[in-house]
OpenMM code with the backbone's topology and positions (N, CA, C; nanometers):
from openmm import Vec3, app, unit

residues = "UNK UNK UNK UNK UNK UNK UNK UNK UNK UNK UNK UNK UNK UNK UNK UNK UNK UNK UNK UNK UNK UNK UNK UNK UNK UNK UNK UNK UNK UNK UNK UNK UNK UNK UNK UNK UNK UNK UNK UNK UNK UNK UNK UNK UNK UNK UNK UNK UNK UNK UNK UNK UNK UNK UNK UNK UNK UNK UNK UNK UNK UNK UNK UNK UNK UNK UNK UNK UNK UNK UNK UNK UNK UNK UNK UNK UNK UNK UNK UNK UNK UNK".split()
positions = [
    Vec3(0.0856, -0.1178, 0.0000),
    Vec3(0.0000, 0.0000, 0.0000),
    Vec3(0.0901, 0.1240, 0.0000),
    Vec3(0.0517, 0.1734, -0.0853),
    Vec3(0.1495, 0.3153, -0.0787),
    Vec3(0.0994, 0.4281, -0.0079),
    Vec3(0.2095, 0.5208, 0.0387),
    Vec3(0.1659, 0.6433, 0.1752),
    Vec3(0.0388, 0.6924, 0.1130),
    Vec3(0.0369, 0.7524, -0.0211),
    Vec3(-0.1455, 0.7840, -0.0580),
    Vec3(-0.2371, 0.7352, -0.0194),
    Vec3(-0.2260, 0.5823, -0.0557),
    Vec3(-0.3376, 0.4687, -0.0345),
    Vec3(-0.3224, 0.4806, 0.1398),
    Vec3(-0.2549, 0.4413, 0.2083),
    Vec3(-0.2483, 0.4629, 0.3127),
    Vec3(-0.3312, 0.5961, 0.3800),
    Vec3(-0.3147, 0.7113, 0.3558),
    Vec3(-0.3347, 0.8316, 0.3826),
    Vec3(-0.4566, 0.8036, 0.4189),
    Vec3(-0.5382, 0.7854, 0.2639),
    Vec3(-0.6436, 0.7954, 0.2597),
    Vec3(-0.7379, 0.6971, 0.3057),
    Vec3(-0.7164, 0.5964, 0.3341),
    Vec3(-0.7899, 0.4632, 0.4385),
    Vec3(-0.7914, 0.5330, 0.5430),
    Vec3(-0.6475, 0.6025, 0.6057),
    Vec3(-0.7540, 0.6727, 0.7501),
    Vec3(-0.7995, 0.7563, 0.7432),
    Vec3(-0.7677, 0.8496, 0.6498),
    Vec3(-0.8625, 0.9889, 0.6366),
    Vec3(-1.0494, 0.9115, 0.6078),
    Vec3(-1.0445, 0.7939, 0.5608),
    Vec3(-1.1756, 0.7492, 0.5344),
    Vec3(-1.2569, 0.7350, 0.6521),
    Vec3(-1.1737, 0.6503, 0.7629),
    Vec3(-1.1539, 0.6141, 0.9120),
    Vec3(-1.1943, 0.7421, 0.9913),
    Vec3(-1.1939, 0.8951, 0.9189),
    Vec3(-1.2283, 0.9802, 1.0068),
    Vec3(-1.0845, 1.0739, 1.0820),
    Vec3(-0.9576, 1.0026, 1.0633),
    Vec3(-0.8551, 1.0439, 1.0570),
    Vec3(-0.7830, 1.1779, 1.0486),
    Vec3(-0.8472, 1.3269, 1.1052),
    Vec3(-0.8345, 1.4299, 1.0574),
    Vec3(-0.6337, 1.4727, 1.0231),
    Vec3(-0.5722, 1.4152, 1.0749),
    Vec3(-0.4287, 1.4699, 1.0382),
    Vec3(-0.4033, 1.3661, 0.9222),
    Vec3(-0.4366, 1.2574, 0.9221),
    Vec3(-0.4113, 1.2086, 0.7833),
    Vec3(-0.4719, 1.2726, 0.6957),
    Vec3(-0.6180, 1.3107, 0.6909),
    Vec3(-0.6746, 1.4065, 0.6153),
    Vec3(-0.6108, 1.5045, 0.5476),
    Vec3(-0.5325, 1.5916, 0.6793),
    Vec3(-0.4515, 1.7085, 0.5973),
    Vec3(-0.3227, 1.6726, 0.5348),
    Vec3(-0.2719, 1.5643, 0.5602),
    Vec3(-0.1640, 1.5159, 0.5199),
    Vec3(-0.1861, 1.4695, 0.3911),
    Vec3(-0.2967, 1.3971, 0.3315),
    Vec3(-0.3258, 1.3817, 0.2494),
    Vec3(-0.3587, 1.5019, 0.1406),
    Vec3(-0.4236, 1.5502, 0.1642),
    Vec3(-0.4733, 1.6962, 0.1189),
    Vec3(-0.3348, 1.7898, 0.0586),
    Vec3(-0.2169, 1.7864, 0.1444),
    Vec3(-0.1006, 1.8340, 0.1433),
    Vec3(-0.0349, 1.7777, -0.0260),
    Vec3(-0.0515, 1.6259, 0.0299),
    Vec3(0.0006, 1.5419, -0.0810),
    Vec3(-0.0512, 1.5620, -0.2086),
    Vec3(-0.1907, 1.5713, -0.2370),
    Vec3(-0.2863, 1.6199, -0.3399),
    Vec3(-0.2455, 1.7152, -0.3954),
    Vec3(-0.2252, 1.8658, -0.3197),
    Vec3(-0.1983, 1.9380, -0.3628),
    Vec3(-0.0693, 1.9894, -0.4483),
    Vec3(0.0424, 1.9016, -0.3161),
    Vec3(0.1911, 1.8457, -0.4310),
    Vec3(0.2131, 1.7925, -0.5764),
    Vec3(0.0658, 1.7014, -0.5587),
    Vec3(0.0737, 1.5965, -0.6840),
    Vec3(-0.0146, 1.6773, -0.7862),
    Vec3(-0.0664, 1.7952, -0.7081),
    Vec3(-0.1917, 1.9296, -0.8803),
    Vec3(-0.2965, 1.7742, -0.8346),
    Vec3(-0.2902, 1.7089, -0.7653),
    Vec3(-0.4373, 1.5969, -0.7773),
    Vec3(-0.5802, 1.6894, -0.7408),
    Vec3(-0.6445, 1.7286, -0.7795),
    Vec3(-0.7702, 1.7735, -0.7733),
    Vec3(-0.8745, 1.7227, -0.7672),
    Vec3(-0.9368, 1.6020, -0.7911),
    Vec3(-0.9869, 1.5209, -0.7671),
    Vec3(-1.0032, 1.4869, -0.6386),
    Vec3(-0.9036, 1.4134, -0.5852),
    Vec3(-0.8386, 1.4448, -0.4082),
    Vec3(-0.8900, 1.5463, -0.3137),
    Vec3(-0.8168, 1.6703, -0.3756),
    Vec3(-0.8777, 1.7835, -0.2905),
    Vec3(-1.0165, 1.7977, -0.2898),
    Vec3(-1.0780, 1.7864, -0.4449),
    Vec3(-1.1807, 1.8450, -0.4320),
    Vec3(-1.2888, 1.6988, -0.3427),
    Vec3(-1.2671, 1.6220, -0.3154),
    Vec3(-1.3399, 1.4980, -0.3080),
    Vec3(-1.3224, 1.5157, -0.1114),
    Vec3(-1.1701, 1.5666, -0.0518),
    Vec3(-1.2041, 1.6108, 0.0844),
    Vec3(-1.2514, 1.7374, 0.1295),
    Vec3(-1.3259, 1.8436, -0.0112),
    Vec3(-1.3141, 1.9973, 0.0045),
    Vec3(-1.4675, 1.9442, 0.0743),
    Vec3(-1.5255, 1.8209, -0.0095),
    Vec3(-1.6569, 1.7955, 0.0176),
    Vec3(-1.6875, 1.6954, 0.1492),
    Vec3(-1.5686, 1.6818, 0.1938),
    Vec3(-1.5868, 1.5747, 0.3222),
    Vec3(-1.5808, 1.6431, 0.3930),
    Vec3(-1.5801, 1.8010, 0.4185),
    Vec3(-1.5366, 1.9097, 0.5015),
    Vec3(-1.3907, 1.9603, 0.5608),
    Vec3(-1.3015, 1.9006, 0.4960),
    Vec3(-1.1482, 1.9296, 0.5049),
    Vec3(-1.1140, 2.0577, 0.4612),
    Vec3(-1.0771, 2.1144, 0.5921),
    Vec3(-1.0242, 2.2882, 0.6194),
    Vec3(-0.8977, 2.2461, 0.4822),
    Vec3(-0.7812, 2.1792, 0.5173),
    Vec3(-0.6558, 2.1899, 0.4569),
    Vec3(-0.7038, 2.1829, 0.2992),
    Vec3(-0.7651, 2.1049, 0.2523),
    Vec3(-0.8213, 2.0855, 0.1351),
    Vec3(-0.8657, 2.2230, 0.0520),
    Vec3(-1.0007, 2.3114, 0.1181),
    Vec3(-1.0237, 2.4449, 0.0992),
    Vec3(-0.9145, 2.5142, 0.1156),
    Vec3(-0.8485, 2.5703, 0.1716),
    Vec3(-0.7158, 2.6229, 0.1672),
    Vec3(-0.6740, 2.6200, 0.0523),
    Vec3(-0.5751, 2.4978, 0.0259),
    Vec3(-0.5380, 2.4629, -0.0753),
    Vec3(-0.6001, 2.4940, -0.2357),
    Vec3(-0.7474, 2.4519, -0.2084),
    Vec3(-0.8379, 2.5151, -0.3805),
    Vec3(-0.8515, 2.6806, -0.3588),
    Vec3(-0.8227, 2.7189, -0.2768),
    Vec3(-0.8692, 2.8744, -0.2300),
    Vec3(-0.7528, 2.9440, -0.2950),
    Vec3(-0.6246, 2.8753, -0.2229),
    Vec3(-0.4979, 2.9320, -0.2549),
    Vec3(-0.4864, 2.9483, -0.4399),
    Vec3(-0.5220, 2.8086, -0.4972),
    Vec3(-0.5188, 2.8071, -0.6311),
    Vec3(-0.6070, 2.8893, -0.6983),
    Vec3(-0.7583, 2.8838, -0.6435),
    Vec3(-0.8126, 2.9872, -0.7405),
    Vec3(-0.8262, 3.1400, -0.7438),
    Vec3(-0.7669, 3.1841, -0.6063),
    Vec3(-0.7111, 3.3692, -0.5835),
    Vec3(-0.5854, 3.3724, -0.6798),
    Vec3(-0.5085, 3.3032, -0.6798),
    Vec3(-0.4095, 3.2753, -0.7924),
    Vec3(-0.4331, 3.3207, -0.8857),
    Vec3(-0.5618, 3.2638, -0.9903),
    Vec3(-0.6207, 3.2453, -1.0886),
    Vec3(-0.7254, 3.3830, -1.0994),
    Vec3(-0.7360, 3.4392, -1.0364),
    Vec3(-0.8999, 3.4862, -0.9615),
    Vec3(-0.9764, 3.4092, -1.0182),
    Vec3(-0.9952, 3.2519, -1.0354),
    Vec3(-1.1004, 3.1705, -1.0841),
    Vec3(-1.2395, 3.2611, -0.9850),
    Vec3(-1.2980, 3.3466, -0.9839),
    Vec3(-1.4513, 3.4034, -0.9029),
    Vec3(-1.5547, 3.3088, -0.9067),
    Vec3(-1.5596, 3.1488, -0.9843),
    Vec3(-1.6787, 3.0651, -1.0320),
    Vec3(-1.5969, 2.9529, -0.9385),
    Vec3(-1.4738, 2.9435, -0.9269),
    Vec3(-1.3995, 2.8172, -0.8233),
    Vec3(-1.4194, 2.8657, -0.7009),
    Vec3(-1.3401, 2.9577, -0.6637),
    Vec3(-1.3839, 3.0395, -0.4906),
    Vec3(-1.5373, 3.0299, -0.4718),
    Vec3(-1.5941, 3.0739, -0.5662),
    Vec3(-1.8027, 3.0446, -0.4946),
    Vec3(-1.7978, 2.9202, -0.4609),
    Vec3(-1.7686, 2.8251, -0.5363),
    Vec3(-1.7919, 2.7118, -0.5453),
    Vec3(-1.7489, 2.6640, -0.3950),
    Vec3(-1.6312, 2.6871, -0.3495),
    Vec3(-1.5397, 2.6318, -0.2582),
    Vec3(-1.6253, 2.7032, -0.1522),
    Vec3(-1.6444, 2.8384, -0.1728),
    Vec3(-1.7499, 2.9048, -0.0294),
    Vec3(-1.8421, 2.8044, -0.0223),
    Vec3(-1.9695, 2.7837, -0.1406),
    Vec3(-2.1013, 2.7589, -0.0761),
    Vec3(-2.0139, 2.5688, -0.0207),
    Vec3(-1.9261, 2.5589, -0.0320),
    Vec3(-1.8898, 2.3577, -0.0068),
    Vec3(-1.8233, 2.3930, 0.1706),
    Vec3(-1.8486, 2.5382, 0.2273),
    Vec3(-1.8433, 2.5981, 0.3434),
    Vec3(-1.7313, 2.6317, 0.4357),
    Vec3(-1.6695, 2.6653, 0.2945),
    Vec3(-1.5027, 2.7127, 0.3558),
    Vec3(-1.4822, 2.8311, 0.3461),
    Vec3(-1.5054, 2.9409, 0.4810),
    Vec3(-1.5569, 3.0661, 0.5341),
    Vec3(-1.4307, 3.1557, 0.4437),
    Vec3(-1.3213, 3.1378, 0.4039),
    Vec3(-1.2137, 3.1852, 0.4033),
    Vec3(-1.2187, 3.2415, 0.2311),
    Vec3(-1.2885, 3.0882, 0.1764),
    Vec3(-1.2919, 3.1028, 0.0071),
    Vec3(-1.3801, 3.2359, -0.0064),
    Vec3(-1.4701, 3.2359, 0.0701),
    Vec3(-1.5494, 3.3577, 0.1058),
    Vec3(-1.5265, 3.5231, 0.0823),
    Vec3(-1.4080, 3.4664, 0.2255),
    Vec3(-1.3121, 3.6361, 0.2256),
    Vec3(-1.2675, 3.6627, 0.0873),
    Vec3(-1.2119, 3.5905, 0.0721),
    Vec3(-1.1236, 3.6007, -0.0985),
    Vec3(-1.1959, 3.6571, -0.1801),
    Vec3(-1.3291, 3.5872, -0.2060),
    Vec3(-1.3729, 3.5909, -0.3342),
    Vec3(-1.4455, 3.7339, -0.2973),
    Vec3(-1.4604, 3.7849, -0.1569),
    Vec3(-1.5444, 3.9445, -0.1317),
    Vec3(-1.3825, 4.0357, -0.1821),
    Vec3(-1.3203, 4.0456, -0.1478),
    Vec3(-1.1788, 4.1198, -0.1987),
    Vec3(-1.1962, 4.1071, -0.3062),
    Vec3(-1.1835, 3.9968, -0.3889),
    Vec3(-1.2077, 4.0497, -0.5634),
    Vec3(-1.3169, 4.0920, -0.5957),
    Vec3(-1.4243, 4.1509, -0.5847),
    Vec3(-1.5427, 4.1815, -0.6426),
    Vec3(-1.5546, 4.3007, -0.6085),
] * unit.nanometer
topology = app.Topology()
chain = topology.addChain("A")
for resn in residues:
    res = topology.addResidue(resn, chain)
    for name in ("N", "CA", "C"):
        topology.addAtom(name, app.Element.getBySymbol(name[0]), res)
């Protein structure tokens, strides 16, 4: 089993530091899928991470997205650009 596969069996388990550890890894690997799949399990590190990428971008249609999935922060961001 590799540290991913690993990661993510306990993040499944409820595991919140594997969670972010995982999330970390995702974000290393551009995996999006990943992130976006714990943005929806409620993983802070996860939002972060898509938040960070789409102020980057000013993606304004990714940050909503990431707000209403209830990550208070994608929020702030996306009120500063508008």
């Amino acid at each position: 089993m590799t540290d991913f596969e690993t990661l993510r069996a306990l993040a499944d388990e409820g595991n919140e530091k594997a969670a972010d550890k995982l999330a970390d890894l995702a974000d290393e690997r551009s995996d999006l899928d990943t992130l976006n799949d714990l943005l929806d399990e409620g993983n802070d590190r996860a939002g972060e991470h898509l938040t960070r990428r789409a102020a980057a971008t000013k993606d304004l249609r990714e940050l909503q997205r990431i707000s209403d999935a209830g990550y208070e922060e994608a929020t702030e961001v996306l009120n500063t650009l508008l």
